[in-house]
N, C-alpha and C positions, 0 to 999 in steps of 0.2 A: 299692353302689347297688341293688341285685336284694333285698336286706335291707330298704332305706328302703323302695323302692318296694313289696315284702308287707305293711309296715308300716302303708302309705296304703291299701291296699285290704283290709286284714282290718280289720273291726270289733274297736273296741275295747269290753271286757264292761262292762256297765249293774252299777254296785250297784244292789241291792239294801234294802240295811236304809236306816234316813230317816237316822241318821246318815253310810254313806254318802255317802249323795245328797247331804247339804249341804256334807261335805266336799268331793264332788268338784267340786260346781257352786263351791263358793267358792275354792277352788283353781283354776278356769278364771277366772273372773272376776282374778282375782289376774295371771294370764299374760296375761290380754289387755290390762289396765289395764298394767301393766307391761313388755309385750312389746319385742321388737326389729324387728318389723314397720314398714313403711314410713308406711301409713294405716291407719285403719280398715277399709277396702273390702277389703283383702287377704284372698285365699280362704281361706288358715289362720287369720288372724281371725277369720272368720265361720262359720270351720266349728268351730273352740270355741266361738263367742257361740250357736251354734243347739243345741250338744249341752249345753253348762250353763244353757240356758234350759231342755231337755224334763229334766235332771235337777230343776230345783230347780221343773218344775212337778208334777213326781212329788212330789218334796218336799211342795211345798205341799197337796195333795189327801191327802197321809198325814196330817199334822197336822192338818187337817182330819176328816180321819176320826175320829184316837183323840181328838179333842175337850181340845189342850193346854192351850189356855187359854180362858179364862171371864170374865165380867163378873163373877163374885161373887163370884171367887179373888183371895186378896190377895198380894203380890209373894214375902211368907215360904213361902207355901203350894207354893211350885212350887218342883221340887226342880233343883239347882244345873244339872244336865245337861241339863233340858229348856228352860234358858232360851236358847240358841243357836237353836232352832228357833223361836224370835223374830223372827228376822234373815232369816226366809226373803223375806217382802215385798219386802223391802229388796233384798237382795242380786240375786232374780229383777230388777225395774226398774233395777236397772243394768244389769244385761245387755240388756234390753230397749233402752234406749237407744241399745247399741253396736250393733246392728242396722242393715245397709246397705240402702240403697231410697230419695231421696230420693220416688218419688210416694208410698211407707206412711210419710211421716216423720211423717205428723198422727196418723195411726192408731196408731204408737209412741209416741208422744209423751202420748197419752191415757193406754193402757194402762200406761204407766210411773208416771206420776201417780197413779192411783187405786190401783197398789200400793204405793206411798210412802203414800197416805193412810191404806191398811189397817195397815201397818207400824205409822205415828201413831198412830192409832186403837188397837190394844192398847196401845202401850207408854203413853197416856193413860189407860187401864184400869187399868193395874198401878203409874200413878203413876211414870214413872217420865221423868225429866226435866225438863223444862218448856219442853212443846210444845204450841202449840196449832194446831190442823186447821185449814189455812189454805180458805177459800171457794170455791165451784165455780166453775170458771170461765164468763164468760158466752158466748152466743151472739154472733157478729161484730157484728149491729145491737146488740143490750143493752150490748154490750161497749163499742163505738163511743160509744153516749147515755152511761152512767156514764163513761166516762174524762169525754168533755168536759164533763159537769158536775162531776165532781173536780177537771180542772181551771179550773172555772169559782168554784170555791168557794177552792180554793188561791190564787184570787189575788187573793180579798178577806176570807177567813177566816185569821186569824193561828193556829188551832189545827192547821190542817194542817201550818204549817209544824212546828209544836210534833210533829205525828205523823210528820212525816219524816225528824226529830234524835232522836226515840226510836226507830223503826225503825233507822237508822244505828246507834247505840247499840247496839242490839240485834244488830246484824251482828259488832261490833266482841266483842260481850261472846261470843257463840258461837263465833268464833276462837279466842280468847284458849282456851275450853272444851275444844276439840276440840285444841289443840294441848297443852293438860296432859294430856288423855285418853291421847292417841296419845303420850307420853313414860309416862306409867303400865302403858300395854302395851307398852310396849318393855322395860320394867322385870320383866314377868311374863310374857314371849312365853315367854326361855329352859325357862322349869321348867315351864309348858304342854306347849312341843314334846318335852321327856325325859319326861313321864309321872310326874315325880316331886311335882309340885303339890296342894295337901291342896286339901281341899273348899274351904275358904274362899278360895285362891289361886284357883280353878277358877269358884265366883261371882264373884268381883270381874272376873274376866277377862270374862266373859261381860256383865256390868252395862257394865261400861266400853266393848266394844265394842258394846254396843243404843244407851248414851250417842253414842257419836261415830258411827252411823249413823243417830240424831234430828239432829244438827246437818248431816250428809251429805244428806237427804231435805230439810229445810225447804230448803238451798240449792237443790240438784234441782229443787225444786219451785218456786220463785220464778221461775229459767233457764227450765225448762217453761212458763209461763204466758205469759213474755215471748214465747217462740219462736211458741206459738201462736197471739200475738197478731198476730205478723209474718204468721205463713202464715195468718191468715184476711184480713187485711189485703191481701193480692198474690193472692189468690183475688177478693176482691169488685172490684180493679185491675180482673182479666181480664174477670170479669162485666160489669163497666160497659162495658169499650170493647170491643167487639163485634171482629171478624177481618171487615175489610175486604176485598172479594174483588180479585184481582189486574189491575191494570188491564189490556183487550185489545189487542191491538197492533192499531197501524191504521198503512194503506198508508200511506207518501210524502206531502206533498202539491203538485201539480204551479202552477209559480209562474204567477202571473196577475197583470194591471195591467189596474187600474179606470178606466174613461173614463166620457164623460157620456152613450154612446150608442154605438152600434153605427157606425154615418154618419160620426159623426167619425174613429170610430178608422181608417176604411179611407179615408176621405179626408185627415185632416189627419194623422193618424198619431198615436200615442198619445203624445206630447209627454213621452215617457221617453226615456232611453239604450234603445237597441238591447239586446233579450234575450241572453245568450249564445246559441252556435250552437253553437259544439261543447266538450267538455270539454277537459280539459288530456290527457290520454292523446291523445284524439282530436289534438291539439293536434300531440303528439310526435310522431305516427306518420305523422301528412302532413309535417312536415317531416323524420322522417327518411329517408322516402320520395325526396323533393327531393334530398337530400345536401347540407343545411345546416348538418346540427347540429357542434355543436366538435369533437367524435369520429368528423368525416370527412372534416377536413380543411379547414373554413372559418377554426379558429381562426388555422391554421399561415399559410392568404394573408393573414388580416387581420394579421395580427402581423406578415408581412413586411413588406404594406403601408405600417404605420402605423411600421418604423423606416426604411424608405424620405423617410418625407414627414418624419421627423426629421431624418433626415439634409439635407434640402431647407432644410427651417427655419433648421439652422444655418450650411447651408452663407449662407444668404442674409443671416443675420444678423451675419454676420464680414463679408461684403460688404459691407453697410452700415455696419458701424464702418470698415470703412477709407475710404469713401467720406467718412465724416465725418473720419476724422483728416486727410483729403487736404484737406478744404477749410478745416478749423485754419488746417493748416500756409499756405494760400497768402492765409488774410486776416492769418495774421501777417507774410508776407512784405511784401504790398499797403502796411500799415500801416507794417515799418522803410522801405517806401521812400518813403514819406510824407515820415517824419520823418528820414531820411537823404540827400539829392537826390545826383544823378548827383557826384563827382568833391569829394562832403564828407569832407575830413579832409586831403586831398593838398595839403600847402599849401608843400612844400617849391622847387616852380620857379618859385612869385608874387611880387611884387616884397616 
């Protein structure tokens, strides 16, 4: 651990030569697109995204310097090894992308774009693809008017539709591109990495990879423009609706009933229910004061109470059924001796 951690705090050395530097920025790029990190935001992400951005912007102010490529130079003219130093635009705005900071996201997002265009812009020089520089982007108001007249014209102009199935098209055929690319350096990585690859293995490698970072950049760049659209869009949101300040809190307000006069209300009375008088606490506390409440012993008399007066009810109610079965019994008596008279049935000492 005492190992890891001198690791993290010694500075690791800066090449030097522009090959180098592209190697090693593009080797960073490779780990971070790659990596086993959780998000982007992770501090070891961002601490390779900031040191292979300041190499490969050494990179690029070298190249710069010795003046590698030209408008007047044609693709034969530049020799096999300096064509990698091509890639530098390129490879820089993707790193630039992976950069954390959602408030610099507009500010990334610019500068990524216009080195994807630089990128374009040579390898459009030297011929080499078929790419073309896609248009600046507009300001939020310009940007706003041309959409909706784009799509004010798309939906009575049948040629837009016709340019949005060539566009598609166009998407479909640059896949298709990039995915034979990326199997032809698969095919030529080996003898690259051993050192054993003749010149013409070593251009083709290099052509093949500026090809599938043209197809990598126009996609970039489409993504870019969209994003940017979003974020001036929830920018001009905020603008318009202003930060309402927080409302003041105000006291209570104490209850009043409206009469037709002062006169009346002390004479006839305000022809409401009675205001309350006191709260419900206030409520409890006089009567627990009293010693009424359940919890001191009112519940336990009224419950004796109330099976006292049960006990009353039914004693009374049994009383009353017998009362009733008594007087049954003696109108059924009344009635057999109606209909039975004194000495009916005894008929054995009559003549």
């Amino acid at each position: 651990m005492a190992a890891a951690a001198a690791e993290e705090l010694e500075p690791e050395a800066e090449p030097e030569r522009l090959a180098e530097l592209l190697e090693a920025g593009w080797r960073l790029l490779d780990e971070v697109e790659g990596g086993a990190e959780a998000s982007s935001g992770a501090a070891a992400v961002q601490r390779k995204v900031q040191r292979g951005i300041r190499l490969l912007e050494r990179a690029e102010r070298a190249v710069a310097e010795l003046q590698l490529f030209s408008r007047n130079e044609e693709l034969e003219e530049l020799a096999s090894a300096d064509l990698r130093f091509m890639l530098v635009p390129a490879l820089l705005a993707a790193l630039v992308l992976r950069q954390g900071g959602p408030k610099q996201r507009l500010e990334h997002l610019l500068r990524a774009r216009a080195s994807f265009v630089k990128f374009l812009g040579v390898c459009k020089d030297y011929a080499l693809g078929q790419c073309e520089l896609p248009p600046q982007p507009d300001s939020p108001e310009e940007g706003e008017a041309a959409g909706h007249s784009r799509r004010l014209a798309a939906a009575s102009d049948q040629a837009a539709l016709l340019a949005m199935a060539a566009k598609r098209q166009a998407k479909i055929g640059r896949y298709k591109q990039k995915k034979e690319v990326e199997k032809q350096l698969a095919s030529l990585k080996p003898s690259i990495d051993s050192g054993q690859a003749e010149e013409e293995q070593l251009r083709e490698f290099y052509i093949l990879q500026i090809k599938k970072w043209i197809t990598i950049s126009l996609e970039e760049i489409e993504s870019i423009d969209q994003e940017i659209m979003i974020l001036s869009q929830r920018e001009a949101l905020k603008q318009d609706s202003p930060l309402q300040p927080p409302h003041p809190s105000r006291p209570p307000v104490k209850p009043f009933i409206l009469t037709r006069d002062t006169a009346q209300a002390k004479v006839f009375g305000a022809g409401y229910p009675s205001l309350a008088t006191m709260t419900v606490n206030d409520w409890y506390e006089q009567h627990r004061k009293r010693g009424v409440l359940p919890d001191q012993g009112v519940s336990q008399k009224a419950s004796a109470g109330t099976e006292e007066q049960q006990a009353k009810q039914e004693e009374k109610k049994e009383q009353e059924e017998d009362d009733d079965e008594a007087v049954w019994k003696a109108r059924e008596w009344d009635e057999w001796k109606d209909l039975h008279p004194r000495g009916y049935g005894n008929r054995k000492n009559m003549g």
